[in-house]
C-alpha positions as CSV (number, residue, x, y, z in Angstrom):
1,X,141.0,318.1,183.1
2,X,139.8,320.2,180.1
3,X,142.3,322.3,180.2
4,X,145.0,319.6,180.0
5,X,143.8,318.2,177.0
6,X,143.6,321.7,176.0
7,X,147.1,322.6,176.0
8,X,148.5,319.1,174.8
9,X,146.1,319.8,171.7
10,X,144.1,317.0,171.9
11,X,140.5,316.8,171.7
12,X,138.5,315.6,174.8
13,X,137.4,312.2,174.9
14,X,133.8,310.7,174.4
15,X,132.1,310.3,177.3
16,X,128.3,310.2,178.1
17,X,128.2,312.4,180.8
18,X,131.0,315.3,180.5
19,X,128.9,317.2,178.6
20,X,129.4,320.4,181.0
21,X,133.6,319.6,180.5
22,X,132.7,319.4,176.8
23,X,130.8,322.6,176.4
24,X,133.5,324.2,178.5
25,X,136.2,322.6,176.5
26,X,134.5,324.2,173.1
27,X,134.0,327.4,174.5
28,X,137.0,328.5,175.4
29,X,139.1,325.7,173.5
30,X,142.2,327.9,172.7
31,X,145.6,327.0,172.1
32,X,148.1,329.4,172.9
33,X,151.2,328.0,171.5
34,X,152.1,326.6,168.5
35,X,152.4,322.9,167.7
36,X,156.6,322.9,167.8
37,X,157.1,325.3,170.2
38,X,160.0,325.1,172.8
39,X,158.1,326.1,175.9
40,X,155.8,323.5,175.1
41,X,157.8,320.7,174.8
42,X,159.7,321.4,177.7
43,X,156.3,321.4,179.7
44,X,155.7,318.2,178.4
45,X,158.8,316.8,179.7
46,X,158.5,318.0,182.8
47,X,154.6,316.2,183.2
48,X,156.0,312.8,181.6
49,X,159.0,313.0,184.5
50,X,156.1,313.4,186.7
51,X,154.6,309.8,188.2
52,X,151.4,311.2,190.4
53,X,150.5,312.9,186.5
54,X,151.0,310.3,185.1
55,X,149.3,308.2,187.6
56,X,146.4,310.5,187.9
57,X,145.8,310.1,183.8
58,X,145.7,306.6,184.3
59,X,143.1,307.2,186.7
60,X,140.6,308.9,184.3
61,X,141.5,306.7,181.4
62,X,140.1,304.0,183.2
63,X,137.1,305.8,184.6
64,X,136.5,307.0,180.8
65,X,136.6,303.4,179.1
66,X,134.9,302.0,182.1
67,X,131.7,300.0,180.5
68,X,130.1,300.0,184.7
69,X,126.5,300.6,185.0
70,X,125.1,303.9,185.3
71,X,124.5,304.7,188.9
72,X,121.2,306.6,190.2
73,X,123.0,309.9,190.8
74,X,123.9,310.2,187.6
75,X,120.1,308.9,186.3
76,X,119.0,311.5,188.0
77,X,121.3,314.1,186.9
78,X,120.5,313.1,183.3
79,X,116.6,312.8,183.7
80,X,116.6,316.6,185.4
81,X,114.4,319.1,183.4
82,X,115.7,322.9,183.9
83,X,112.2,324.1,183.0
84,X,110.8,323.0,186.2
85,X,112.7,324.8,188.8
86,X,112.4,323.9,192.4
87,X,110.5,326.5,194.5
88,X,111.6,327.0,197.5
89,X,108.6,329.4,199.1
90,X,105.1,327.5,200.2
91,X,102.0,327.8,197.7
92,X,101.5,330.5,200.8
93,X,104.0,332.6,200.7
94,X,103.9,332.9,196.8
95,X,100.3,333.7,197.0
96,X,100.9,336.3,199.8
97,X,103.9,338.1,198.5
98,X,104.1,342.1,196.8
99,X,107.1,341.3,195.1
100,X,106.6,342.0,191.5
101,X,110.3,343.4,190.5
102,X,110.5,346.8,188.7
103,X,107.9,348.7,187.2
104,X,108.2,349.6,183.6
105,X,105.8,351.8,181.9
106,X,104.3,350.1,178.7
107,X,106.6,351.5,175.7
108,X,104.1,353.3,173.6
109,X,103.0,355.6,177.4
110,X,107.0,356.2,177.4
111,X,107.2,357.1,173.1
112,X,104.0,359.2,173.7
113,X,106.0,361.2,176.7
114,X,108.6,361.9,174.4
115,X,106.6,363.0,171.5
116,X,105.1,365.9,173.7
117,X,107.8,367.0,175.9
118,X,109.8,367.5,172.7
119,X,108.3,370.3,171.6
120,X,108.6,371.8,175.1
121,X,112.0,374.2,176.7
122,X,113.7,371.2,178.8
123,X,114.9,374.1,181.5
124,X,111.1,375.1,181.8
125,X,110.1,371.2,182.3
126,X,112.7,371.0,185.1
127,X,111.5,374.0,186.5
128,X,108.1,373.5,186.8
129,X,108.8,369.7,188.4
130,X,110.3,371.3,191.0
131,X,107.3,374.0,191.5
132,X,105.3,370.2,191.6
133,X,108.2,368.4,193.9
134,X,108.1,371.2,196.6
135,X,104.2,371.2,196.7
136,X,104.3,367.4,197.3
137,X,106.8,367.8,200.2
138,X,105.0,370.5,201.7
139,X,101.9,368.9,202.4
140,X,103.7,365.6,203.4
141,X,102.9,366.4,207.0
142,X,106.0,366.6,209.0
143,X,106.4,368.9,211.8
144,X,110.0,369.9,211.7
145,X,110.4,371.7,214.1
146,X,109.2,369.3,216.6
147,X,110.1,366.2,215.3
148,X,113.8,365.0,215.7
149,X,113.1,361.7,214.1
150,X,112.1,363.4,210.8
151,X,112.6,361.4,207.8
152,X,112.4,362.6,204.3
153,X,109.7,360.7,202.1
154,X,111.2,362.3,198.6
155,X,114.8,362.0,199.2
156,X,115.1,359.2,200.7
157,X,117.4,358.1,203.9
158,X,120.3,359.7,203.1
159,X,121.4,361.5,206.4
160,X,122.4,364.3,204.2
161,X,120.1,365.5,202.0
162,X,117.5,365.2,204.5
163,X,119.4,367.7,206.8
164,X,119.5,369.6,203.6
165,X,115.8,369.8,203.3
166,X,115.0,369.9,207.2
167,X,117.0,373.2,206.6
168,X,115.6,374.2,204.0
169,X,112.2,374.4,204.8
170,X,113.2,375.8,208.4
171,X,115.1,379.0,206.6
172,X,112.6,379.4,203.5
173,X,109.4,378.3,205.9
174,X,107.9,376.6,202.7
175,X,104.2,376.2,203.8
176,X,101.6,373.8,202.6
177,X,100.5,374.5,199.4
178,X,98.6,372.4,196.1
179,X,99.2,374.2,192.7
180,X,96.5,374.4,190.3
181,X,97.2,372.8,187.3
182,X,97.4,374.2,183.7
183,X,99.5,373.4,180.6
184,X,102.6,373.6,181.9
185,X,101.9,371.7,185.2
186,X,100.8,369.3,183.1
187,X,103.2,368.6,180.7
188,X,106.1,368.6,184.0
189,X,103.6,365.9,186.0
190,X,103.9,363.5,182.8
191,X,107.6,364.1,182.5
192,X,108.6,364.3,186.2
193,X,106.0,362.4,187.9
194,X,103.8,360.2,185.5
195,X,106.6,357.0,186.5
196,X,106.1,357.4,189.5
197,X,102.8,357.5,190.1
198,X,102.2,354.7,187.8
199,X,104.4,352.2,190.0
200,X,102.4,352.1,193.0
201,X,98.9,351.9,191.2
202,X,100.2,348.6,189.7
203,X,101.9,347.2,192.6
204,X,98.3,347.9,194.1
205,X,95.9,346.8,191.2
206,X,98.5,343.5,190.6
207,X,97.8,342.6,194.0
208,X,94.4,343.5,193.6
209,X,94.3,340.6,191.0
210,X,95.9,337.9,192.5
211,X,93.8,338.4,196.0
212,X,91.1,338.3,193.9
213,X,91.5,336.3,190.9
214,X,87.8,335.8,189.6
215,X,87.5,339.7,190.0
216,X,87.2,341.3,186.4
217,X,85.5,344.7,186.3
218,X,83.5,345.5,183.4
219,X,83.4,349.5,184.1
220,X,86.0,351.8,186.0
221,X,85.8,354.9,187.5
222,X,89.1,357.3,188.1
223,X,88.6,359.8,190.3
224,X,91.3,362.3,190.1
225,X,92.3,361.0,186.8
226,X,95.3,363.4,185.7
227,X,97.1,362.0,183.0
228,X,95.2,359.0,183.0
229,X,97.7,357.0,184.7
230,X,95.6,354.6,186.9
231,X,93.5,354.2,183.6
232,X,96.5,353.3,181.5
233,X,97.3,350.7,184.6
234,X,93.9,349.2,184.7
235,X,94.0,348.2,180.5
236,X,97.4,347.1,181.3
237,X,96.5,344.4,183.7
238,X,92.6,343.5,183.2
239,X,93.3,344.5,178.8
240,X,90.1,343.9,177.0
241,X,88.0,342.7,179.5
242,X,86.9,346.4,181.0
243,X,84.0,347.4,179.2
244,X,84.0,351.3,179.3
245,X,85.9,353.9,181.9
246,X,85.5,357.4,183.2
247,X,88.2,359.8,183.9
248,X,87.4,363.0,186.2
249,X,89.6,365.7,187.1
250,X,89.0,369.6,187.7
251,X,91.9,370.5,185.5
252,X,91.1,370.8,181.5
253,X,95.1,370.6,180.7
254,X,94.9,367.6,182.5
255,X,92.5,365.8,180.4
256,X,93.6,366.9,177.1
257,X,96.7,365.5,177.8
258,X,95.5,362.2,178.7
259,X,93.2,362.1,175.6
260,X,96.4,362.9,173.6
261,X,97.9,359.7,175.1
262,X,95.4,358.5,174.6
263,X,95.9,358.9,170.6
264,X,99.2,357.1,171.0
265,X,97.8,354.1,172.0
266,X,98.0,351.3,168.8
267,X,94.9,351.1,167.0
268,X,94.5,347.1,167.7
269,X,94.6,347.9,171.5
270,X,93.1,351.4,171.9
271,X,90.8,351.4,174.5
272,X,87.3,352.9,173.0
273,X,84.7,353.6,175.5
274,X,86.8,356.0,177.5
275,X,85.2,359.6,178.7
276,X,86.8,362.3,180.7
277,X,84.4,364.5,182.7
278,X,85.6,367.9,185.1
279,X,83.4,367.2,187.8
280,X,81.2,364.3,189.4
281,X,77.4,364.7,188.7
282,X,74.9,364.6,191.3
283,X,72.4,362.5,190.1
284,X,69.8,360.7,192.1
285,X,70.2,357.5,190.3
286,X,73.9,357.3,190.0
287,X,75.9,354.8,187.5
288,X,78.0,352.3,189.5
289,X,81.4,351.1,188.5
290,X,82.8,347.7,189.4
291,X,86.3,349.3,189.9
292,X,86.6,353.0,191.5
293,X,89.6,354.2,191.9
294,X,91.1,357.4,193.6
295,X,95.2,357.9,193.5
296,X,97.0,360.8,194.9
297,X,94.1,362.8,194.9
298,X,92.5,363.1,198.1
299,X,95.5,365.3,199.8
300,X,95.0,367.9,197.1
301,X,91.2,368.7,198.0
302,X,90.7,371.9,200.7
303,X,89.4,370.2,203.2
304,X,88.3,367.9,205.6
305,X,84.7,368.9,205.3
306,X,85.1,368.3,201.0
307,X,88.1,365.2,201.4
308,X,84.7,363.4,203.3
309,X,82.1,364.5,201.0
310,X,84.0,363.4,197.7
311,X,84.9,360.5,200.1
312,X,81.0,359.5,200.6
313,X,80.4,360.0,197.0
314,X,82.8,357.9,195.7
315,X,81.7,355.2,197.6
316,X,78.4,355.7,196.7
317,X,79.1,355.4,193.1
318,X,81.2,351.8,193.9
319,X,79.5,348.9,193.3
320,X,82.3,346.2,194.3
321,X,85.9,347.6,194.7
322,X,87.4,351.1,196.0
323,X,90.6,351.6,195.8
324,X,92.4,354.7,197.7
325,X,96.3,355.5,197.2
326,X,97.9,358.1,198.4
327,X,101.9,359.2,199.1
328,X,103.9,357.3,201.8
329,X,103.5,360.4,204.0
330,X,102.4,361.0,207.4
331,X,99.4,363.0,205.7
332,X,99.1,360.5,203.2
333,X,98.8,357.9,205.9
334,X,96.5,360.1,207.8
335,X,94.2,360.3,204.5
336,X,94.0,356.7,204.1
337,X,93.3,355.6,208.0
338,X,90.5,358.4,208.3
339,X,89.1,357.5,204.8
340,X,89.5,353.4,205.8
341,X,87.6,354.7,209.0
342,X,84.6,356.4,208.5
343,X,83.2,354.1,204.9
344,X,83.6,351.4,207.8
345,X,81.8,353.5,210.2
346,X,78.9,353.9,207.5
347,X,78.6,349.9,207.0
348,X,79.3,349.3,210.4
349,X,75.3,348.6,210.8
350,X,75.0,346.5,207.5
351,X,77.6,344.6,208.7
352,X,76.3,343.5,211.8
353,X,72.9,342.2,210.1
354,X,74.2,340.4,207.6
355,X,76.3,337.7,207.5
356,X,78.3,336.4,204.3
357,X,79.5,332.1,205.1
358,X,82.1,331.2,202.4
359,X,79.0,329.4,200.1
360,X,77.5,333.0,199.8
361,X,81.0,333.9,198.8
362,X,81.3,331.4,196.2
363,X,77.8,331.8,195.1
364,X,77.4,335.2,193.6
365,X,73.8,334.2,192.3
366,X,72.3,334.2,195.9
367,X,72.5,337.5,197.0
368,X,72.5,340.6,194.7
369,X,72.6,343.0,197.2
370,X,76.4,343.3,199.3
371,X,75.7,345.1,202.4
372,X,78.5,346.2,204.6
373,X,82.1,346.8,203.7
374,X,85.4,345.0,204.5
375,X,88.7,345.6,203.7
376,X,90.9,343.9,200.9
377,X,94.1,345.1,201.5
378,X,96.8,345.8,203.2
379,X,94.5,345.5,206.7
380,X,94.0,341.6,208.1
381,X,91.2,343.1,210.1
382,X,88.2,345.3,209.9
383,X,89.2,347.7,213.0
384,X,91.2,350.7,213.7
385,X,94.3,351.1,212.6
386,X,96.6,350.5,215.5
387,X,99.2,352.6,213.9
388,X,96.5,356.3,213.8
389,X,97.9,359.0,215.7
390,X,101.1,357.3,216.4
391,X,104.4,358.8,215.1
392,X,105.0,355.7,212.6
393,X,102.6,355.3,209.8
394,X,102.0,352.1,207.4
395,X,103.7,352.2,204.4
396,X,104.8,350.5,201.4
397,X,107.7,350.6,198.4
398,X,107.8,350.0,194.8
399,X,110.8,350.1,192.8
400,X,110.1,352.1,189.1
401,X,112.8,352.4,186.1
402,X,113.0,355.6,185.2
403,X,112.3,356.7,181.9
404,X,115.0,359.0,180.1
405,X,112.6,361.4,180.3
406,X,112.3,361.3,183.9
407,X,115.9,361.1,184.5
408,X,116.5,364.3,182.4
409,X,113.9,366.2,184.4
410,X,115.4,365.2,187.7
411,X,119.0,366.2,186.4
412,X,120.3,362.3,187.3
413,X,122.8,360.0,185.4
414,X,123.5,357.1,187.2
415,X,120.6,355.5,188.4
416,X,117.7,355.0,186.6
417,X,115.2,353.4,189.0
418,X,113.2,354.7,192.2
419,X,111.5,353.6,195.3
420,X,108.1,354.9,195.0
421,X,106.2,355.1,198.6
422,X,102.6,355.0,199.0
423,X,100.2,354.2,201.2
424,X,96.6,352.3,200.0
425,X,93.5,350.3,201.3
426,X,91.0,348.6,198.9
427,X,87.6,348.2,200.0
428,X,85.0,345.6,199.6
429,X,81.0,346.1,199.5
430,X,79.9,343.0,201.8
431,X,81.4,341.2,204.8
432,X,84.5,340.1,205.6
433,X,84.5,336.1,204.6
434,X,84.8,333.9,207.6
435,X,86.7,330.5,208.0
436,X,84.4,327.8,209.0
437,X,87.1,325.2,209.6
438,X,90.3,324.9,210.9
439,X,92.9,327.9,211.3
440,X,94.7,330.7,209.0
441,X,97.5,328.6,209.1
442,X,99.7,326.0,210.2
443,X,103.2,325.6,211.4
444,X,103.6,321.9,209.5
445,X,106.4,321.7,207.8
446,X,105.0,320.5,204.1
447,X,102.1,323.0,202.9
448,X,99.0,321.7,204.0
449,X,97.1,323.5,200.3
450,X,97.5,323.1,197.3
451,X,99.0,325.7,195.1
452,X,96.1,325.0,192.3
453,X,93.6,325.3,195.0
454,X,92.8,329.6,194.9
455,X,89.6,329.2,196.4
456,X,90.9,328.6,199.8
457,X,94.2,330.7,199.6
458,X,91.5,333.6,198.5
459,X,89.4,333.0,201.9
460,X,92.6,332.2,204.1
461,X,94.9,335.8,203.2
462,X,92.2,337.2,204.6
463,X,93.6,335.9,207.6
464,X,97.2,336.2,207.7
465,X,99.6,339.1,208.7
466,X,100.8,342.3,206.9
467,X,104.3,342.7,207.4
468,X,104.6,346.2,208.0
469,X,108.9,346.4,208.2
470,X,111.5,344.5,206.3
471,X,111.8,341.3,208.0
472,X,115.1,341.4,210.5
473,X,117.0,338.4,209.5
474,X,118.8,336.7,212.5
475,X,121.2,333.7,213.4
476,X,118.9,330.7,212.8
477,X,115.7,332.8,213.2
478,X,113.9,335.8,211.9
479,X,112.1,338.7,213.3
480,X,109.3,339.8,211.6
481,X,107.1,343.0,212.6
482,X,103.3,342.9,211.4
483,X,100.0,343.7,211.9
484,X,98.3,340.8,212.7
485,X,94.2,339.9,212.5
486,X,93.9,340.9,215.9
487,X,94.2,344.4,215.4
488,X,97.7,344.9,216.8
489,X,101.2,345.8,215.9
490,X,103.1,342.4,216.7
491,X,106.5,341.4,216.7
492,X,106.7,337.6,215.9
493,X,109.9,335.1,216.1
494,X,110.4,332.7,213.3
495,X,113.1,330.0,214.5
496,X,114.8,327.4,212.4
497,X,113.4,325.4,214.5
498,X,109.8,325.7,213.6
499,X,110.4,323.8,210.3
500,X,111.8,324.4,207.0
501,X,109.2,325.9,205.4
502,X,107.7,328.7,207.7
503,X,111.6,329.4,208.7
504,X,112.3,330.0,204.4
505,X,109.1,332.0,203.8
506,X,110.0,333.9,206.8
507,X,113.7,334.6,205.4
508,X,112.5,334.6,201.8
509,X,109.8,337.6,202.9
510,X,109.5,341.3,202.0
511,X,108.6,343.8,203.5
512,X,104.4,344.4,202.6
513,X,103.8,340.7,202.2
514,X,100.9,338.5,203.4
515,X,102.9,336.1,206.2
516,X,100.9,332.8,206.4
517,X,102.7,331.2,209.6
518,X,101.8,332.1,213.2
519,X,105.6,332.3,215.3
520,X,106.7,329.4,217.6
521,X,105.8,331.1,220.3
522,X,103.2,333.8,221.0
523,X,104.1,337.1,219.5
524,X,104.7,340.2,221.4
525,X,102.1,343.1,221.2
526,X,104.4,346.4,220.3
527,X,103.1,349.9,221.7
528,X,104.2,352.9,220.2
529,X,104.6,356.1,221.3
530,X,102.8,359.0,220.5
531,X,103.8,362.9,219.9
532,X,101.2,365.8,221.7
533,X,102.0,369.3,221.0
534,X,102.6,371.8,223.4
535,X,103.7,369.2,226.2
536,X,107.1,369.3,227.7
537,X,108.0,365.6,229.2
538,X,111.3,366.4,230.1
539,X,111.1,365.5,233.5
540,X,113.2,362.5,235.0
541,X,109.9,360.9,236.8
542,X,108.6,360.6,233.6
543,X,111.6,359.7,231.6
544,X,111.9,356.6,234.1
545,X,108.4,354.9,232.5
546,X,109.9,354.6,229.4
547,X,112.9,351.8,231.4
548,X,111.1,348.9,232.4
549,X,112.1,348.1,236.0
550,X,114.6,345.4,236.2
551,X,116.0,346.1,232.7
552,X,119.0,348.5,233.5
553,X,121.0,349.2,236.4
554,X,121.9,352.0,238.3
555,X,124.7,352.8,236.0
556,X,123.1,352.0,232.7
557,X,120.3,354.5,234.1
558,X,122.9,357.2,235.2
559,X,124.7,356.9,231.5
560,X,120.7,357.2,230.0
561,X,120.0,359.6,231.4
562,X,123.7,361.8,231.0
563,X,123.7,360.9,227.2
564,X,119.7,362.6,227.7
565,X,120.5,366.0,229.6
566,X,123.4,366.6,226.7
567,X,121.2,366.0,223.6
568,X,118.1,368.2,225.9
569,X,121.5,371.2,225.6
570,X,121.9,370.9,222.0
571,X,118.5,371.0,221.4
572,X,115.6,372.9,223.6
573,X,113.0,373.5,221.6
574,X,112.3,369.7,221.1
575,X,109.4,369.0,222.8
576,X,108.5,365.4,223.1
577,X,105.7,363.5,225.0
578,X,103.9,360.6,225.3
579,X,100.2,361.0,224.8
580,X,99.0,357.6,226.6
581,X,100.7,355.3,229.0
582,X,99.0,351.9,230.2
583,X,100.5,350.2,232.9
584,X,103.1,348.5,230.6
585,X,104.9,350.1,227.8
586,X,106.8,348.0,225.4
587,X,108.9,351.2,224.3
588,X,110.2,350.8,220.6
């Protein structure tokens, strides 16, 4: 309608509710032909001959000097506020979810980059990133010559370049390997790797806060400090409030360039009670921080024998909060299970003689002393990980923009962001906090808490499920793959027909969130299988376990088993087997 007012050159009527035609009219109010010209008129002619046009103006001249009562629709269209949108995911799901968009380092960390890689040789930065790149691949853990499914953490999916690499490291037979770090390590680490270190610790730490809202630490500990980076993160999200922090790390270039970021920093937010040590001391009556925390570190020590030593000491030194991040590696994983395993083995008998209700964990001012441990995060459950010393391993992503830094040292100049993968746990002094009343969740379909109401959303997420996959999005259902409080990888179906909101938290769900909803029905327990070395399970016998009976017939078997012997031809050095069968395997 605009647009025929528009090109007879008449303004648009008054009319209470066309303000959308009437900011559109203004917009793009443009007359394209002058007031006497002949294609005009002869348009006009034409729409005058014209008696549905004409009708159809009578139409809305009629509607537009109509004096009718305003009807509720459009009451309602007029009292709607923009600033309160509608939110479509439960109180829940919201408090459950990772998503927290891109990471973007804080722009005096990226202007204090700059300032000291400029007085470095570019070509001797990118150089010495990829001396750092190919130490971080090397000790990812991958068996390549035995593992067909290989999947490269560093390049991504791409079919491609991880061929490339597979061949690679077969031809150049890269072995594992940590470089020590001196000035020019360190000045590559903040321009090639600084970004993406720093995305994971804040995904971890921002979810860290929001489990845990009434958590605020007053001192923090970083072991393996580098740069600084999980120090920079912690001022970031808990500011002022931190009263002092310690840095250690073995390498001296290390820490002088975190204290020259350090001098970066404005003056009105400069953090001031900051010291940066070379080694832990071993003191009989050792400082406790409210807030240790240890990223990418762990993988670079020796040695088992050390990794559990530090590991013990670090815990020692805790007095509420460890937190342990590694790379989204097999070893990485590895790292973080056996860690997660053995401080819970050490509190194992604490945590059988104590017992914290939820008024103890309101009440901090009845017990000062937190015995056992517990974990925070990404675990619903205190016992072993179901997922150790299978082939998968639990993982997570976080998107980071990459600085123009970064981009130049990685010789890219399209995208500028990156998935980041890590893997992480954050443990708790004292017990896991029990549920007096009712259940982790319902299936109703209004939320039965109140978004305002932490307190009990804090207690419940204790409860829920870690989706450990992206969520598999289906006609009128979802299919969601978690680790549930039961200690077992699950596979859950979310139906339309369970109600509108557990069906839209399901659908509206990433992959690493908290799921609040049990499924419709009861989920299936997944078993996965397991690689042993030096174990040839090519036989047919044993092939035929991994097709449950009734499944296939004869022919589908035949063509399994074909499609089997040619891929055994192509490759046979691949040897595959399963370490442990129980009486029914639910092959993935």
């Amino acid at each position: 309608m605009s647009s025929i007012f528009r090109f007879l050159g008449q303004s648009l009527p008054h009319f209470k509710y066309n303000s959308f035609i009437r900011k559109h009219y203004d917009i793009i109010s443009i007359r394209n032909f002058s007031i006497k010209s002949p294609i005009k008129e002869e348009y006009l002619d034409n729409l005058i001959k014209d008696k549905a046009f004409r009708q159809v103006l009578d139409d809305i001249s009629k509607v537009l000097s109509s004096t009718a009562p305003i009807n509720d629709s459009l009451r309602q269209i007029e009292d709607y506020e923009e600033d309160k949108p509608y939110m479509r995911k439960s109180p829940e799901a919201i408090f459950g979810t990772k998503r927290i968009g891109w990471v973007i380092l804080p722009d005096w960390l990226n202007e204090a980059v700059l300032e000291i890689v400029k007085e470095y040789d570019k070509e001797m930065i990118r150089n010495d990133a990829k001396r750092i790149y190919q130490s971080l691949r090397s000790t990812t853990g991958y068996n390549l010559k035995s593992d067909v499914d290989f999947k490269d953490p560093i390049m991504g999916p791409c079919k491609s370049a991880r061929n490339a690499f597979k061949r690679f490291a077969l031809e150049n037979e890269v072995k594992p390997h940590i470089l020590e770090y001196g000035t020019r390590e360190a000045i590559a680490y903040i321009a090639g790797y600084l970004p993406i270190a720093y995305g994971p610790i804040f995904n971890v730490l921002t979810e860290l806060k929001s489990r845990i809202p009434d958590f605020s630490p007053q001192s923090v500990m970083d072991f393996g400090t580098g740069p600084g980076t999980a120090i920079w993160v912690t001022h970031n999200i808990w500011d002022k409030n931190v009263s002092n922090y310690l840095g250690i790390d073995i390498s001296e270039s290390m820490l002088r360039t975190a204290e020259e970021l350090l001098s970066f920093q404005p003056k009105e937010d400069r953090i001031k009670n900051i010291e940066f040590k070379r080694y832990l001391s071993y003191e009989p009556h050792q400082l406790k921080h409210d807030l240790v925390i240890s990223a990418f570190t762990l993988n670079e020590l020796p040695n088992d024998d050390i990794r559990e030593n530090v590991l013990e000491s670090l815990w020692n030194r805790t007095n509420d909060l460890l937190v342990l991040i590694e790379n989204g590696t097999p070893a990485g994983f590895k790292i973080i299970a056996e860690a997660r395993k053995r401080i819970l083995n050490i509190n194992k008998q604490q945590n059988n003689e104590v017992e914290l209700t939820i008024d103890n964990f309101e009440d901090k001012t009845k017990s000062t002393t937190k015995y056992g441990a517990h974990v925070v995060a990404p675990c619903p459950h205190d016992g072993i990980c179901p997922l150790l010393g299978s082939r998968n391993w639990c993982h997570f992503s976080q998107r980071i923009n990459r600085p123009s830094y970064l981009m130049h040292t990685k010789n890219v100049k399209n995208n500028n962001f990156e998935d980041s993968k890590y893997c992480y746990v954050i443990l708790r002094r004292g017990q896991r906090p029990k549920l007096t009343t009712g259940v982790a969740s319902t299936n109703a379909d209004k939320p039965s808490l109140n978004a305002d109401n932490t307190r009990d959303l804090t207690v419940k997420a204790y409860h829920w499920s870690r989706l450990v996959m992206p969520p598999m999005k289906r006609s009128a259902h979802v299919v969601l793959d978690y680790c549930s409080k039961t200690g077992y990888i699950e596979r859950g179906i979310i139906p339309k027909s369970q109600g509108k909101v557990p069906y839209r938290d399901a659908r509206k769900s990433i992959w690493g969130d908290l799921f609040p909803h049990e499924p419709k029905k009861p989920a299936v327990r997944r078993y996965v299988p397991q690689y042993v070395e030096k174990i040839n399970v090519k036989s047919r016998e044993k092939d035929k376990m991994r097709i449950p009976s009734g499944q296939r017939s004869n022919k589908k078997k035949n063509q399994f088993f074909k499609k089997k012997e040619r891929r055994e031809k192509r490759d046979d050095n691949v040897e595959l087997s399963i370490a442990q069968y129980s009486e029914t395997v639910d092959f993935i």
